[in-house]
N, C-alpha and C positions, 0 to 999 in steps of 0.2 A: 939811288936806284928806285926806292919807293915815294910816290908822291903823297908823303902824309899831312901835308899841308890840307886837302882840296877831297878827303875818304867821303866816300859814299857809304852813312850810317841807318841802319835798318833795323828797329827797335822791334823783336820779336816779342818779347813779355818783358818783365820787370826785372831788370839785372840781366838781359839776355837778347843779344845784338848779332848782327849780320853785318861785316865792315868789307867796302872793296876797295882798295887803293890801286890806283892805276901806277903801271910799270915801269919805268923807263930801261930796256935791259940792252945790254949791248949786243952784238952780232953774236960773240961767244955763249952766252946764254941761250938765244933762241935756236944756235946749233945743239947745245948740252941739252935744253928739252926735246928738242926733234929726234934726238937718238932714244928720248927715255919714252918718246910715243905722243909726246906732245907740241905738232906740230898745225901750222897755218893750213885750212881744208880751203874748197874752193870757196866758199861762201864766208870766208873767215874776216873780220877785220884785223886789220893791222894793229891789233895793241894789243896787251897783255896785262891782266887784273891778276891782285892778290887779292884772295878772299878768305876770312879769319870769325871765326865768332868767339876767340881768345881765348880757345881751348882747345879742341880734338879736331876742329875742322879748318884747317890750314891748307888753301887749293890755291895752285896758278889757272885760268882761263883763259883762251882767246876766244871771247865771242862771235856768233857768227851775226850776219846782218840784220839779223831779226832780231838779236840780245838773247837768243839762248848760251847756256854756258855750258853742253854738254861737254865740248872738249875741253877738258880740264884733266889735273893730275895733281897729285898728294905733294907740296909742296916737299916733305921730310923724304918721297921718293927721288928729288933732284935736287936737292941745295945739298953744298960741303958743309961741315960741322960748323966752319967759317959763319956760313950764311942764313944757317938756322939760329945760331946766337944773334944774326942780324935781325934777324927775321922776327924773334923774340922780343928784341926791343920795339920795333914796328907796333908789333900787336899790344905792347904795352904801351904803345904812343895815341895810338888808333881806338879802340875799342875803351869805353867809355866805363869812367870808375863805377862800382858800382852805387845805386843810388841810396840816397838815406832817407828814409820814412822823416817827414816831419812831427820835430818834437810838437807834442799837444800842452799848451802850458793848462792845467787843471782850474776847476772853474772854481774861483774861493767860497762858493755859497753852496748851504748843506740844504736838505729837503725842509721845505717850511721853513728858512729864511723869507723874509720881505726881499724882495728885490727893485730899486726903485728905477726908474726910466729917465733920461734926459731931461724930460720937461718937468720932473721932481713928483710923476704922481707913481702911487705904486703899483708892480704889476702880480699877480697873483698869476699862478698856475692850477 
């Protein structure tokens, strides 16, 4: 149902993302949203995003033709418990580990060491 092949990722700060995976849902779904408020307006495109930043903000949208995502709705308000464990894996598929600071290897020379250059002469600080 989710295309986590092909997520549209949006790197807010460091450790902290914005993921949308576009939708593939059947007819049953976009009837099950429409009843919960979340359906296609005049100006809507036809498709349907999940949008995750792999924590507290889990939303379904249908964009309208300009790429606003106003109409949206709380993913945990329309998926069965079924679909939120799906839906969990997703954002653990999607949403990017967090990153690790590179290790700094330490520099082997103390203050007032000589430290000599390539071409063997030496460089003072």
């Amino acid at each position: 149902m989710y295309d986590t092949e092909n997520p549209d990722i949006f790197k807010i700060k460091e450790n902290s993302y914005l993921v949308s995976a576009e939708v593939n849902a059947p007819q049953e779904i976009w009837e099950r949203f429409a009843l919960k408020g979340l359906a296609p307006k005049e100006d809507s495109q036809q498709r349907l995003v999940f949008e995750t930043d792999g924590n507290n903000w889990n939303r379904f949208y249908i964009p309208d033709t300009y790429g606003n995502k106003w109409n949206n709705i709380n993913a945990l308000d329309v998926l069965t418990y079924e679909e939120v464990k799906t839906m969990w894996e997703v954002v653990q598929k999607v949403v990017p580990a967090e990153e690790k600071q590179a290790e700094t290897t330490p520099i082997p020379y103390s203050k007032g060491d000589t430290v000599y250059l390539e071409n063997g002469t030496p460089f003072f600080d």
